[in-house]
C-alpha positions as CSV (number, residue, x, y, z in Angstrom):
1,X,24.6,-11.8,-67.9
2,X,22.8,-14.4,-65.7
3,X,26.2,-16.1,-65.0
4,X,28.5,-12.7,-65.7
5,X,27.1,-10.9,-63.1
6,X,27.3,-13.9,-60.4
7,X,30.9,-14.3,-61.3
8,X,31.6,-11.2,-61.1
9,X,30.2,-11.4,-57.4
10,X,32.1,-14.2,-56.7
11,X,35.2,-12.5,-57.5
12,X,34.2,-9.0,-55.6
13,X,33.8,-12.0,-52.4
14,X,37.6,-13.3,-53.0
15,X,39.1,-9.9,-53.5
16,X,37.1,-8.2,-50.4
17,X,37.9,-11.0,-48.0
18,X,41.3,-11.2,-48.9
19,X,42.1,-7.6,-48.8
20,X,40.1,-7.3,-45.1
21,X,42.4,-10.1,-44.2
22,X,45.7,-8.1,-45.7
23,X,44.1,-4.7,-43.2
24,X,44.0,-7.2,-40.0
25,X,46.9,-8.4,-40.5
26,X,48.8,-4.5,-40.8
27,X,46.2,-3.5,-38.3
28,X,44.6,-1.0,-40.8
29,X,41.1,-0.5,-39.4
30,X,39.8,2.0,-41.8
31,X,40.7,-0.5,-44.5
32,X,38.9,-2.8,-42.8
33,X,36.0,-1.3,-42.5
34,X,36.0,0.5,-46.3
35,X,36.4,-3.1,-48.0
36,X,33.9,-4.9,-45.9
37,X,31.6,-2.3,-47.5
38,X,31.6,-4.1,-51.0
39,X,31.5,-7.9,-49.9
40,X,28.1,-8.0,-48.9
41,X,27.2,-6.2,-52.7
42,X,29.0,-9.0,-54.0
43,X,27.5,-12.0,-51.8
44,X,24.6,-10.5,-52.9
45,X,25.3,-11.0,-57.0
46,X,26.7,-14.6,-56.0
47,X,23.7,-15.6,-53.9
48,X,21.3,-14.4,-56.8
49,X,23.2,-16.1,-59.4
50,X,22.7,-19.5,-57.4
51,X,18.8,-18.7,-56.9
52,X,18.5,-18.6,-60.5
53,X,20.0,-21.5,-61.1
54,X,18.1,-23.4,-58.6
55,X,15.9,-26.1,-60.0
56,X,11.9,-25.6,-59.0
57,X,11.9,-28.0,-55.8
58,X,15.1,-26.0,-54.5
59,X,13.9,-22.4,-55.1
60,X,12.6,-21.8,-51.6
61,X,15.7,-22.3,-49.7
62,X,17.1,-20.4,-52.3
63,X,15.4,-17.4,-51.9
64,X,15.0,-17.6,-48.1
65,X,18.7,-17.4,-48.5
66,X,19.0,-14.2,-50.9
67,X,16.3,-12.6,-48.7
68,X,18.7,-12.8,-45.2
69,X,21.4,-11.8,-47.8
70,X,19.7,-8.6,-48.3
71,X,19.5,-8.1,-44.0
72,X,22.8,-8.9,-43.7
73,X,23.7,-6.3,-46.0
74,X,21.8,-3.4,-45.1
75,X,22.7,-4.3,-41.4
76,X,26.1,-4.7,-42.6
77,X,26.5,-1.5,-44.7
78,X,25.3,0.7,-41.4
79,X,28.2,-0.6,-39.1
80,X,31.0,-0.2,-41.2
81,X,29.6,3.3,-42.8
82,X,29.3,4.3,-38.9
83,X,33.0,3.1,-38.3
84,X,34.0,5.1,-41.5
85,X,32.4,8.1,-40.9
86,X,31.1,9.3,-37.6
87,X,33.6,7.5,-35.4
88,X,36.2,8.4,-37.4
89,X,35.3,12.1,-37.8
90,X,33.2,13.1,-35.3
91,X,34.2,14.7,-31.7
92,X,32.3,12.3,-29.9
93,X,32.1,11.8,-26.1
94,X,33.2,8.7,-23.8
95,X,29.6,7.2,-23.8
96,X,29.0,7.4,-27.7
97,X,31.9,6.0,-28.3
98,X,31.4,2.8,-26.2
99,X,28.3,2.1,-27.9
100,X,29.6,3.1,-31.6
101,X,32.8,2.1,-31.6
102,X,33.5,-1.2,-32.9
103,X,37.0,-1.8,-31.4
104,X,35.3,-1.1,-28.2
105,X,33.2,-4.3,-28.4
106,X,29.8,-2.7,-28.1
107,X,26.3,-2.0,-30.1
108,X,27.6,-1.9,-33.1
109,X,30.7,-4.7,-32.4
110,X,27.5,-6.8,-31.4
111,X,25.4,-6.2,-34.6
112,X,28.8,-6.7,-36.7
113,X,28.4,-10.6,-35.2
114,X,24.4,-10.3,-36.0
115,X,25.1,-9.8,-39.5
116,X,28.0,-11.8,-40.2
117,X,25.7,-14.6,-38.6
118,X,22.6,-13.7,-40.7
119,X,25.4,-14.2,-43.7
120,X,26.2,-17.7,-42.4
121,X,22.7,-18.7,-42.1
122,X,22.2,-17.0,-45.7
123,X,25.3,-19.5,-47.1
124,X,23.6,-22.4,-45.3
125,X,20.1,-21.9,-47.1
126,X,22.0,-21.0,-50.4
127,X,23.8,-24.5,-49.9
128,X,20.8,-26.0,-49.6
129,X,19.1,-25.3,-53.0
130,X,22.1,-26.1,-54.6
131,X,22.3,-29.7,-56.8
132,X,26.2,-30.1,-57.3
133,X,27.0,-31.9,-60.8
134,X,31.2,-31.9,-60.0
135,X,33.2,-32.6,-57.2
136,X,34.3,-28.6,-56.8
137,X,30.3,-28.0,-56.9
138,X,29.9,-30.4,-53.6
139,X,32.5,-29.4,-52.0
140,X,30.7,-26.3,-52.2
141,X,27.8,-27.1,-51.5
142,X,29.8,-28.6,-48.1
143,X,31.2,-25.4,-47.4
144,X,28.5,-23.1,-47.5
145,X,26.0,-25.6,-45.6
146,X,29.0,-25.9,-42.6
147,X,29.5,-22.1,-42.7
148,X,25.9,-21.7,-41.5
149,X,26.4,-23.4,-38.1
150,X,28.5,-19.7,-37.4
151,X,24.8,-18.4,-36.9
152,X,24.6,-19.9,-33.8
153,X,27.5,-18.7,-32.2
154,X,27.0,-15.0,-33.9
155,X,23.2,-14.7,-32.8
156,X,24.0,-16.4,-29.2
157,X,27.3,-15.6,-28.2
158,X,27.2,-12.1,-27.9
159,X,24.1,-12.3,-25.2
160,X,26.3,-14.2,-22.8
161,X,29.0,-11.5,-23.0
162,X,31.6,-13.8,-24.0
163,X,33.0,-11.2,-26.4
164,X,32.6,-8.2,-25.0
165,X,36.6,-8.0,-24.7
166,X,37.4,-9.1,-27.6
167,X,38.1,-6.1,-29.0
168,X,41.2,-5.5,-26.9
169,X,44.1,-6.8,-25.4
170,X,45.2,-10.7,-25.6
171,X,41.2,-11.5,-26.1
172,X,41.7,-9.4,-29.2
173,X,44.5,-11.2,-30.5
174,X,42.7,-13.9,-30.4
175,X,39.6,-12.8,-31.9
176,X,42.0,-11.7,-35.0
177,X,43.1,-15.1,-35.2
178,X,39.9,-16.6,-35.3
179,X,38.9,-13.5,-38.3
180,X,41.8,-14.9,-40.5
181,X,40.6,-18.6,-39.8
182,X,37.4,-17.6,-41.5
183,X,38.9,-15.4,-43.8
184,X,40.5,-18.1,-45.2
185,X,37.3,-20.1,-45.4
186,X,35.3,-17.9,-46.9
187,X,37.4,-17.0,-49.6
188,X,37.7,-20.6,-50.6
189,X,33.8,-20.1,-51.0
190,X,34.8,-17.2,-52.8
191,X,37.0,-19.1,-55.2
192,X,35.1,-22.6,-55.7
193,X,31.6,-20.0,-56.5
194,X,33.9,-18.2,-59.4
195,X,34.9,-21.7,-60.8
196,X,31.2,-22.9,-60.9
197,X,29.8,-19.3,-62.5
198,X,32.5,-19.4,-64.8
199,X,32.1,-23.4,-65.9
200,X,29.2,-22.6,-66.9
């Protein structure tokens, strides 16, 4: 179970991020929103499978990583419940739906980039306790430690107001470019993280 379960995270990781990238891509928010719902259940079971494994002089990076795994995801869980529920159902007025919205680039557009960078910083600690014995297990190791320098731009970023408008228009565009950049990373995360749970 100690390695079933991570693996089975692993995989919830690869399926989720792939199928958020297949609802950008056909512009299917609600899809979006309802798969991006799962991934941080399954970072978490991938995150806890590598704090397990960590050897004693590794374990606190380790579990300073499954701790911000655990914010991300209850931060996470709120935003996209909000999009899937009262934004989509509710009658709500002009001003509640600047601040709720997420394709409006407010509040809750801003925390999405608060917990996705909490994530990042999560990967970078998980990277950390990791001692790679193969060549897929560094590259790893590489990957999640580099995927932690999105904190920065996730925590600071959105106080400049830099992407207040990226939620529309050309800006928008590109910021869906950029999603599918990382998309791409992160399931290669996703993948590499199966292969080590399921090596053994």
């Amino acid at each position: 179970m100690n390695r079933t379960i991570p693996k089975i995270g692993a995989a919830v990781v690869t399926i989720t991020v792939f199928l958020f990238a297949v609802c950008m891509i056909i512009d299917f928010s609600f899809g979006s929103y309802l798969v991006c719902m799962f991934l941080p259940l399954g970072y978490i079971m991938m995150a806890v499978g590598f704090q397990y494994e960590s050897c004693e002089d590794r374990r606190v990076p380790a579990n300073i990583g499954v701790a911000i795994a655990v914010i991300y995801a209850v931060l996470i869980l709120l935003v996209y419940f909000a999009q899937t529920t009262s934004v989509r159902l509710e009658d709500l007025n002009e001003q509640a739906i600047r601040i709720l919205d997420y394709q409006r680039g407010g509040l809750l557009f801003n925390y999405d980039l608060l917990c996705y960078g909490m994530m990042a910083l999560s990967t970078f600690f998980i990277g950390l306790s990791m001692n790679p014995t193969s060549k897929a297990d560094k590259w790893l190791k590489c990957l999640m430690m580099v995927h932690g320098v999105f904190f920065i731009s996730c925590f600071i970023m959105p106080m400049t107001g830099v992407f207040t408008d990226m939620a529309s228009g050309e800006a928008g565009k590109g910021g869906t470019i950029a999603l599918l950049g990382w998309c791409a990373y992160f399931i290669l995360i996703g993948v590499l993280a199966y292969r080590h749970f399921q090596r053994g």
